[in-house]
DSSP file (Angstrom, degrees, kcal/mol; ACC not computed):
  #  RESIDUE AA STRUCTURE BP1 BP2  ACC     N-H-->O    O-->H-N    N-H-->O    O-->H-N    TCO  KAPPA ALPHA  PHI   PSI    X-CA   Y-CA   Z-CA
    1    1 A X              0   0    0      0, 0.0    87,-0.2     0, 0.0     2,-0.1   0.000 360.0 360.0 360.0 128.4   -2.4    5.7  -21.2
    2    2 A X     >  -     0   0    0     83,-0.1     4,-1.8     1,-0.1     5,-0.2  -0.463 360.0-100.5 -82.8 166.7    1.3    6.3  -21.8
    3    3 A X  H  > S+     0   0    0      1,-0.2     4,-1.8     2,-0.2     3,-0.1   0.880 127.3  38.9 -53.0 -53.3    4.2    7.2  -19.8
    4    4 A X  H  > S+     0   0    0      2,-0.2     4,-3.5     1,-0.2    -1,-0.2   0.896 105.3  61.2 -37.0 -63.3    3.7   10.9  -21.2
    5    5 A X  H  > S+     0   0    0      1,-0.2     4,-3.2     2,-0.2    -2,-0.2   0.830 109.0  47.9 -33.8 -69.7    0.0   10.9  -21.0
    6    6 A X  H  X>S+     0   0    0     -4,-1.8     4,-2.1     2,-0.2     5,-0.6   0.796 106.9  54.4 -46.4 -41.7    0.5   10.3  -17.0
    7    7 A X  I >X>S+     0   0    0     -4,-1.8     4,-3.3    -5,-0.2     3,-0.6   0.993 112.5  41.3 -75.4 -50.0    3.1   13.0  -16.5
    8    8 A X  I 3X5S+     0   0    0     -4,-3.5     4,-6.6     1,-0.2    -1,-0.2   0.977 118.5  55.2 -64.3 -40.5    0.9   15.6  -18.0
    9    9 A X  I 3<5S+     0   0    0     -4,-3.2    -1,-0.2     2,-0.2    -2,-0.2   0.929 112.5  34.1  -3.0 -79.3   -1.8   13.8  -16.0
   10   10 A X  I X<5S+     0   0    0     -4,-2.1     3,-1.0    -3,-0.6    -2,-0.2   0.874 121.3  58.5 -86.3 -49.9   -0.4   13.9  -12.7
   11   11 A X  I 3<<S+     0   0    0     -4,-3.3    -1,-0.2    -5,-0.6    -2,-0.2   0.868 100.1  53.2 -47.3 -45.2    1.2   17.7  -13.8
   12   12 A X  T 3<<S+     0   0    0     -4,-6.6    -1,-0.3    -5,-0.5     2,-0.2  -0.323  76.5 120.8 -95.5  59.3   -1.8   19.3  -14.6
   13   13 A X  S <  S-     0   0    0     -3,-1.0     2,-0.4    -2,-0.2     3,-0.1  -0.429  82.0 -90.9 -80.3-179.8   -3.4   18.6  -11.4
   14   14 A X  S    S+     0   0    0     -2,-0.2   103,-0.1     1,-0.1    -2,-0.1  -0.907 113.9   6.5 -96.3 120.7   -4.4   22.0   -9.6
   15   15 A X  S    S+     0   0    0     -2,-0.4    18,-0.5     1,-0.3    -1,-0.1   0.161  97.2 152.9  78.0   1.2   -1.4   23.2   -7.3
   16   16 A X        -     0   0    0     16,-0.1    -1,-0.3    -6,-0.1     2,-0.2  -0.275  26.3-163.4 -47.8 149.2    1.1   20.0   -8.7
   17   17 A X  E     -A   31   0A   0     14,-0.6    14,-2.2    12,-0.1     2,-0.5  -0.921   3.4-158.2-132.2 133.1    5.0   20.5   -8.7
   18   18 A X  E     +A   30   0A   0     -2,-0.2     2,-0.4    12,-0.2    12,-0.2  -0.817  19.7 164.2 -96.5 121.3    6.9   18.4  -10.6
   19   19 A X  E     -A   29   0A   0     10,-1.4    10,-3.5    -2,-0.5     2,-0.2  -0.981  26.1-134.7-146.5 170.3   10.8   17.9   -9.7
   20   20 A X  E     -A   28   0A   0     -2,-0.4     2,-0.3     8,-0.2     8,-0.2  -0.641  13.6-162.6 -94.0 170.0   13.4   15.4  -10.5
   21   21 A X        -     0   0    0      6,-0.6     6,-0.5    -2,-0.2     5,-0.2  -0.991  10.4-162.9-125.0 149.3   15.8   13.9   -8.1
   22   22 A X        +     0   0    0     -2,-0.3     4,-0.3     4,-0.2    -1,-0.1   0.429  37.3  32.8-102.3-114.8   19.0   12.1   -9.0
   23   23 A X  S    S+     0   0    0      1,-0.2     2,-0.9     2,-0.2     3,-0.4  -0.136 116.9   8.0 -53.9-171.6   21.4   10.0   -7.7
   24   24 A X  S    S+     0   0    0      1,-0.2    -1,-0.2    -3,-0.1    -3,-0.0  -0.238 140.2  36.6 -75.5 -20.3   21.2    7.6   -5.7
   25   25 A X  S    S-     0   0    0     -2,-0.9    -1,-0.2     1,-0.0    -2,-0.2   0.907  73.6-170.0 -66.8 -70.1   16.9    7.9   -5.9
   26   26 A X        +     0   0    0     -3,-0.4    17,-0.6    -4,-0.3    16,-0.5   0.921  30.2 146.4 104.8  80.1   16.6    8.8   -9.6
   27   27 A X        -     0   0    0     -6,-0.5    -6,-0.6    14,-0.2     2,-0.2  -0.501  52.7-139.0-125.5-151.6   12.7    9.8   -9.5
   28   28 A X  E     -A   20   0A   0     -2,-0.2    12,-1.3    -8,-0.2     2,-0.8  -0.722  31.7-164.6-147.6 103.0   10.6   11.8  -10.9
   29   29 A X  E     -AB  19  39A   0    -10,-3.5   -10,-1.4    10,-0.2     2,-0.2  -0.822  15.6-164.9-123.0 112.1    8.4   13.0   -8.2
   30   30 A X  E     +AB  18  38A   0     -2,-0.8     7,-1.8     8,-0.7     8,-0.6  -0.439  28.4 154.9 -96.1 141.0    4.7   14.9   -8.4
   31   31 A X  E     -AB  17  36A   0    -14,-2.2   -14,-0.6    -2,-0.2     2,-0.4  -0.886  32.6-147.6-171.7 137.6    3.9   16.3   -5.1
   32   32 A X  E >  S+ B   0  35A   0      3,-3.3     3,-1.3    -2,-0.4   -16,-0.1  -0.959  91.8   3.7-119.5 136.7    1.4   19.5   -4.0
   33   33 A X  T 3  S-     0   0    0    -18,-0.5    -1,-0.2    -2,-0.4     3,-0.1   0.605 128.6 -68.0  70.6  13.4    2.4   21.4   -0.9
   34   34 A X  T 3  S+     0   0    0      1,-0.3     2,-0.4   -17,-0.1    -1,-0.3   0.510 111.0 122.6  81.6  27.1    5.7   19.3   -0.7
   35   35 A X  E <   -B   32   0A   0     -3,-1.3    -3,-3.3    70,-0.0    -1,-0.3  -0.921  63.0-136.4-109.1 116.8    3.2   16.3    0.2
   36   36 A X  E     +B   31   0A   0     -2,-0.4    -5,-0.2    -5,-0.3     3,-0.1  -0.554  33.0 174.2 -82.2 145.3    4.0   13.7   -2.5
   37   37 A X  E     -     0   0A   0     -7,-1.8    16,-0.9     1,-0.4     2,-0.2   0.625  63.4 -15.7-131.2 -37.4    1.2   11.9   -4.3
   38   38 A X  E     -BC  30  52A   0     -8,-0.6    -8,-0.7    14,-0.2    -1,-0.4  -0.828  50.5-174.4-150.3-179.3    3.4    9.6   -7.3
   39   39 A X  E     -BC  29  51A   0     12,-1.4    12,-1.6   -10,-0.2     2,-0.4  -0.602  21.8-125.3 168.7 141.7    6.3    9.4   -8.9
   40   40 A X  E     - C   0  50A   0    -12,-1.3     2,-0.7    10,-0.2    10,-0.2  -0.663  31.1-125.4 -92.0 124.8    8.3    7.3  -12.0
   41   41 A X        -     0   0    0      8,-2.1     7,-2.1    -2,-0.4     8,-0.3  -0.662  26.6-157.8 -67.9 107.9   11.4    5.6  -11.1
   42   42 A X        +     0   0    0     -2,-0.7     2,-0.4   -16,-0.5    -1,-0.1   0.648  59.8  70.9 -83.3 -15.3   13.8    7.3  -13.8
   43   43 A X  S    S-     0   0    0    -17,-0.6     2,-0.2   -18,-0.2    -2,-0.0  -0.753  84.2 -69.8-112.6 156.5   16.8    4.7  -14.1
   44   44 A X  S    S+     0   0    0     -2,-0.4     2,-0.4     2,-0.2    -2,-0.1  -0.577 110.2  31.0 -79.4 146.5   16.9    1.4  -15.6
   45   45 A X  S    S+     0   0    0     -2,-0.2     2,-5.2     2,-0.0     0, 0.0  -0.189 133.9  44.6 -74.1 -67.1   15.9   -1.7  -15.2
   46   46 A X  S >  S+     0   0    0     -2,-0.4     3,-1.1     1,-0.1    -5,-0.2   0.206  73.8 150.8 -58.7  15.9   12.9    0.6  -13.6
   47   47 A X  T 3  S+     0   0    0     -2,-5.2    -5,-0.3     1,-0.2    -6,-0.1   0.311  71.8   4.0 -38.4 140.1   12.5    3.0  -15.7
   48   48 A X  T 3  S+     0   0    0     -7,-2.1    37,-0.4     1,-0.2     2,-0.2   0.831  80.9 151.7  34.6  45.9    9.3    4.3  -15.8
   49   49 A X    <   -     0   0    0     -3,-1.1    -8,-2.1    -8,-0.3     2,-0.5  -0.531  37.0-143.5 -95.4 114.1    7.9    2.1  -13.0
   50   50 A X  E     -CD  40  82A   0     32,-2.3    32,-2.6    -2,-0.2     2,-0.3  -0.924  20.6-179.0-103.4 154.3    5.1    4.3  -11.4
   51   51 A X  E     +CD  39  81A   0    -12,-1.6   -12,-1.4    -2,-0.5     2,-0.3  -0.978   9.9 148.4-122.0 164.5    4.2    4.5   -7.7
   52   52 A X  E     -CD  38  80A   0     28,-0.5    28,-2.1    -2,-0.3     2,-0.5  -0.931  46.6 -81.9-169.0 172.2    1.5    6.3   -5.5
   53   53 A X        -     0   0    0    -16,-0.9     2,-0.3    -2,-0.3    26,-0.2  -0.827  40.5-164.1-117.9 132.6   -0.3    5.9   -2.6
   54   54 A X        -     0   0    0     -2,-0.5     5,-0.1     1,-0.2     4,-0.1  -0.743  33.9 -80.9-107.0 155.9   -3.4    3.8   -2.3
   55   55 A X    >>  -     0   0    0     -2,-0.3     4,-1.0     1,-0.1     3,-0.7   0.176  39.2-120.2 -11.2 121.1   -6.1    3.4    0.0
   56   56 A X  H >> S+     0   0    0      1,-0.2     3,-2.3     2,-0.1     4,-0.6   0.983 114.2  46.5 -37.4 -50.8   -5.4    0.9    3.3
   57   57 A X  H 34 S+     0   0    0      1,-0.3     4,-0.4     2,-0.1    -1,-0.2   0.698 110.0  43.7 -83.9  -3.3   -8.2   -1.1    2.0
   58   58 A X  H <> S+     0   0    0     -3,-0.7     4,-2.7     2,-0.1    -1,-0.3   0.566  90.1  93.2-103.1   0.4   -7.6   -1.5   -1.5
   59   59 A X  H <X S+     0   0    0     -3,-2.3     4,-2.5    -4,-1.0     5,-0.4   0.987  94.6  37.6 -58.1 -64.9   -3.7   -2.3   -1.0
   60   60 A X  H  X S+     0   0    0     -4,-0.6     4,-0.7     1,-0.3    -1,-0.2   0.808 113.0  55.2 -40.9 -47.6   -4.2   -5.9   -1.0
   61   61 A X  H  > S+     0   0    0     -4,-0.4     4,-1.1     1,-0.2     3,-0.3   0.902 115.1  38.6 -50.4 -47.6   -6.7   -5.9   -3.4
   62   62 A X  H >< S+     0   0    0     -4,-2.7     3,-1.2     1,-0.2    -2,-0.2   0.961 112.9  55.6 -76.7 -27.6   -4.4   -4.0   -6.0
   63   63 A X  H 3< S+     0   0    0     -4,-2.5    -1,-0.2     1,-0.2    -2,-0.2   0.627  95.1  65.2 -71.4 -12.3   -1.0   -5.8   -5.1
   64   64 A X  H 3< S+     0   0    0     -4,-0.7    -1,-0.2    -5,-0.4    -2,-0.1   0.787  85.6  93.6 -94.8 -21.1   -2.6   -8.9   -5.8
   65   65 A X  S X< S-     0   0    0     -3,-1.2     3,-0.8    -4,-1.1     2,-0.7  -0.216  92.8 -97.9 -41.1 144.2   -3.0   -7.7  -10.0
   66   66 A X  T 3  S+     0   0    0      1,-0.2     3,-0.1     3,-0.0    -1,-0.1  -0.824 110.2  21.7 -86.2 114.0   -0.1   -8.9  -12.3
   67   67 A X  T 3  S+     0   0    0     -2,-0.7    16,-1.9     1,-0.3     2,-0.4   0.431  98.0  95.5 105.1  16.8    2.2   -5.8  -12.5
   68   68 A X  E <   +E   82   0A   0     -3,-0.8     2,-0.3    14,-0.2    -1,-0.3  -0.992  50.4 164.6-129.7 127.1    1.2   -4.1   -9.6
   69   69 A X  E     -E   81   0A   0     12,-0.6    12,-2.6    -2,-0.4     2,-0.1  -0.823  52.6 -83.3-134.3 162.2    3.7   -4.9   -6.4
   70   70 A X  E     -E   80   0A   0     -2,-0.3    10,-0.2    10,-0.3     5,-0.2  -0.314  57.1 -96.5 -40.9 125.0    3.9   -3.1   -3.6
   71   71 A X     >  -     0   0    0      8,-5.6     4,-0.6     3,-0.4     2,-0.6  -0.509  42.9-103.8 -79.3 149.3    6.4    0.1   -3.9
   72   72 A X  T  4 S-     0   0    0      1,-0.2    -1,-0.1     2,-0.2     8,-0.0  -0.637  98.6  -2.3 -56.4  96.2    9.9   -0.4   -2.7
   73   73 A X  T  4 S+     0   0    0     -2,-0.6     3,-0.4     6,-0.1     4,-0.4  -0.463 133.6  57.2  92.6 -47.9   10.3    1.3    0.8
   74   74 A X  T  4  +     0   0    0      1,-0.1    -3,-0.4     2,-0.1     5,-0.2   0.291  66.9 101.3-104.4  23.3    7.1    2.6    0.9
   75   75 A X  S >< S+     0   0    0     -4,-0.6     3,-1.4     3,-0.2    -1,-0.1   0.798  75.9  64.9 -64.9 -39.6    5.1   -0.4    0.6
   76   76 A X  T 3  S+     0   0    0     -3,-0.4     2,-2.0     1,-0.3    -1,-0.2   0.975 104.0  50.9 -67.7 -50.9    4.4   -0.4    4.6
   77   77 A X  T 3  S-     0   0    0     -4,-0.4    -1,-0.3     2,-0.0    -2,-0.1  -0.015 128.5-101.8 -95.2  57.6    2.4    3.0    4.0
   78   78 A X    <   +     0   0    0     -2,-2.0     2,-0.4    -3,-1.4    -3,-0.2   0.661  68.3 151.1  48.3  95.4    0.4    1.4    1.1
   79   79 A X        -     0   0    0    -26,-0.2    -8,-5.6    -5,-0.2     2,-0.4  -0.878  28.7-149.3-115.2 115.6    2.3    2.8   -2.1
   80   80 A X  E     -DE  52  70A   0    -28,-2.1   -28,-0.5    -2,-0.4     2,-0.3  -0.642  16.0-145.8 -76.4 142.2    2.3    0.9   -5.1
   81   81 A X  E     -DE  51  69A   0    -12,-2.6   -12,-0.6    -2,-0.4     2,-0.3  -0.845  11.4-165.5 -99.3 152.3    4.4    0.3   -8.1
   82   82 A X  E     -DE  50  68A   0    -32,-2.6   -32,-2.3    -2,-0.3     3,-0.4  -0.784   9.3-158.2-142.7 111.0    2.5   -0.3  -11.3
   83   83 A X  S    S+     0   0    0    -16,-1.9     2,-0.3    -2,-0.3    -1,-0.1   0.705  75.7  29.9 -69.8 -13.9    5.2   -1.7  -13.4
   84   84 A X    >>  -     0   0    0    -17,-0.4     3,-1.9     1,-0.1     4,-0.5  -0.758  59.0-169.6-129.1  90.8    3.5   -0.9  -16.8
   85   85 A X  G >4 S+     0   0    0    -37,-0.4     3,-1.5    -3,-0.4    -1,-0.1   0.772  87.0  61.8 -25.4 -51.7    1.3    1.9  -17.0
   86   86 A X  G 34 S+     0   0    0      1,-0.2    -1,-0.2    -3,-0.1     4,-0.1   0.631  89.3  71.1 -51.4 -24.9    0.0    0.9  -20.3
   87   87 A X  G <4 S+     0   0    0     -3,-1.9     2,-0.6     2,-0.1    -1,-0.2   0.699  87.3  79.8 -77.7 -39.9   -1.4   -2.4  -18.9
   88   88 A X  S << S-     0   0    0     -3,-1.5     5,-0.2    -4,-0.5    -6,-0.0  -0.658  88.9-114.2 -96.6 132.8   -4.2   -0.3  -17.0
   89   89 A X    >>  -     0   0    0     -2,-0.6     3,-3.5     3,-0.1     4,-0.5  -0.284  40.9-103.9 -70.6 143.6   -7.4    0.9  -18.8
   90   90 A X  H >> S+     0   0    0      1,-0.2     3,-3.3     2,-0.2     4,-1.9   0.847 113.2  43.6 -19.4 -94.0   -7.3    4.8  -18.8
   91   91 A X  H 34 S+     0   0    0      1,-0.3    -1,-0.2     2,-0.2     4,-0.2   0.300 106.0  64.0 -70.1  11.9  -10.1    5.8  -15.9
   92   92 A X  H <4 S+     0   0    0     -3,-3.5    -1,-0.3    -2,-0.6    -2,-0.2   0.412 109.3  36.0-102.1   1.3   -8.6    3.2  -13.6
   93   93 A X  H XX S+     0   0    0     -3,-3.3     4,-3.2    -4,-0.5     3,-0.6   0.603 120.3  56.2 -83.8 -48.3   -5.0    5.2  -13.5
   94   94 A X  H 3X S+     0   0    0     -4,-1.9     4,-2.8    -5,-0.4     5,-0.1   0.856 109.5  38.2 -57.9 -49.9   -7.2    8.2  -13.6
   95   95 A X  H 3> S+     0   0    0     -4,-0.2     4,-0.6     2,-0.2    -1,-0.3   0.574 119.6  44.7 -90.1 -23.8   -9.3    7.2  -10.5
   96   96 A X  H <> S+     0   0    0     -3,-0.6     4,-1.1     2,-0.1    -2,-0.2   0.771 114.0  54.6-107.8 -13.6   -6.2    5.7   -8.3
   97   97 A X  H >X S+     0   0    0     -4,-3.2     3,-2.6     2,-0.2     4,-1.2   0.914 111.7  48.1 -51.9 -88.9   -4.0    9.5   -9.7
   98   98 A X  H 3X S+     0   0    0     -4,-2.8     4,-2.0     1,-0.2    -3,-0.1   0.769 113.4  46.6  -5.6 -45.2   -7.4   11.5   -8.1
   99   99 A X  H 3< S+     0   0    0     -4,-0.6     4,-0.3     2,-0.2    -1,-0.2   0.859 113.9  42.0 -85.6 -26.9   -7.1    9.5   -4.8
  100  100 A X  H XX S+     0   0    0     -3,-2.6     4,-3.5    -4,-1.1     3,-0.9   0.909 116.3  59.1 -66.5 -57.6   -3.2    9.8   -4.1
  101  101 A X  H 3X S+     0   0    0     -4,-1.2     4,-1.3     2,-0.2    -2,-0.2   0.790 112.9  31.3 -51.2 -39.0   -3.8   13.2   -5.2
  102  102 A X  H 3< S+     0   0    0     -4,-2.0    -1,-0.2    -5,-0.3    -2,-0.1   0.458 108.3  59.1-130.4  36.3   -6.1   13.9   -2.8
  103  103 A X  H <4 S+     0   0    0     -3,-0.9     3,-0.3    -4,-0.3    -1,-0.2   0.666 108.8  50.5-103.1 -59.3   -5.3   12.3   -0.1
  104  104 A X  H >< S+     0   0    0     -4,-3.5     3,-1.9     1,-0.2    -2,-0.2   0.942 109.5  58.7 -34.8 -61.2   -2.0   14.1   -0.3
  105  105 A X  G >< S+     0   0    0     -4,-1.3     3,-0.8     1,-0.3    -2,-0.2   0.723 104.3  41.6 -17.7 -58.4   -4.2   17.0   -0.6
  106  106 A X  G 3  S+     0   0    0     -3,-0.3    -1,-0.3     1,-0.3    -2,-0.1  -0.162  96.3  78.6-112.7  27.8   -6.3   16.8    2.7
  107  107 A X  G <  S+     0   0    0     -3,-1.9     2,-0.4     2,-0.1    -1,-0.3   0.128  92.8  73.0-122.5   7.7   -2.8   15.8    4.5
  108  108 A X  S <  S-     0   0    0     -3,-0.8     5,-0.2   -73,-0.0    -1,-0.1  -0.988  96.0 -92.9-129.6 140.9   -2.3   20.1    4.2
  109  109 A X    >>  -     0   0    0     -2,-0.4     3,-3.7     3,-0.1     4,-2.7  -0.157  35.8-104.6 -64.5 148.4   -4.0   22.8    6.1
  110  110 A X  H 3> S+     0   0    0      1,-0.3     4,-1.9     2,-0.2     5,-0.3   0.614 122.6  44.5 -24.7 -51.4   -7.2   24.5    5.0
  111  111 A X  H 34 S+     0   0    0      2,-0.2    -1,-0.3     1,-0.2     4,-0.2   0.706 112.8  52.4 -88.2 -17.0   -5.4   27.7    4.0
  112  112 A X  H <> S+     0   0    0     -3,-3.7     4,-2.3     2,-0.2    -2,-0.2   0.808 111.8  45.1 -68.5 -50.6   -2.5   25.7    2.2
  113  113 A X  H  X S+     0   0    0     -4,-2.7     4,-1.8     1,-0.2     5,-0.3   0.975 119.4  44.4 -63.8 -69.3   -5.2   23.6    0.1
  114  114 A X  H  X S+     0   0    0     -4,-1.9     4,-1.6     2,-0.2    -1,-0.2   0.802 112.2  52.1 -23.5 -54.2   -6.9   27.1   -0.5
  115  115 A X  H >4 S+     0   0    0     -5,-0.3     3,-0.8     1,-0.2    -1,-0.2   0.929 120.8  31.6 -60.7 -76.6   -3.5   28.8   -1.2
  116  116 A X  H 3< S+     0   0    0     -4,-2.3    -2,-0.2     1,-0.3    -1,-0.2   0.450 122.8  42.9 -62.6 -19.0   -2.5   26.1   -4.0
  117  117 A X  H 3<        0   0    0     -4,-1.8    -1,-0.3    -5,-0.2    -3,-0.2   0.701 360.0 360.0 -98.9 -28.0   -6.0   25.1   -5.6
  118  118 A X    <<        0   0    0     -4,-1.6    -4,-0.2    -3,-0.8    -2,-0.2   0.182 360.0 360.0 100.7 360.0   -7.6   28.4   -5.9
């Protein structure tokens, strides 16, 4: 999966908002109910650097891949970078998108989740 491929991803989730930020963060940031689930680092060198947040028990696991570090700042609450998207087979992006997502998700009350998923 390309950089693209992910945004529409991570875009067409049910109740996603996409916004940019700029200076000094320069992200690109997907997030439902103003509860953030990813986001692509937009300026170089990182450009298109993803991160999201994974499971406590799988941090280690995933940080310990080549090209996946621990995300900058948010690394203590388990967020990842994965510096090359391309690098990870399809339904393993897919599966760690899902889990950020909804994990974000269940971090908003009943009538919020309701409001924003249908």
């Amino acid at each position: 999966m390309n950089v693209e491929q992910l945004k529409a991803l991570c875009a067409g989730l049910p109740g996603a908002e996409c916004r940019a930020h700029g200076a000094p963060a320069n992200i690109l940031v997907y997030a439902i109910g103003g509860k953030r689930f990813a986001h692509f680092k937009t300026s170089d060198p990182e450009r298109w650097r993803f991160s999201l947040k994974v499971a406590d028990e799988r941090f280690l696991e995933l940080t310990d891949v080549p090209g996946i570090k621990p995300a900058r700042w948010l690394g203590r609450y388990h967020w990842i970078t994965i510096v090359d998207v391309r690098r990870l087979p399809d339904a393993h992006l897919r599966e760690l998108v899902d889990w950020s997502y909804r994990k974000a998700l269940a971090g908003l009350s009943k009538a919020r989740r309701a409001q924003l998923t249908g």
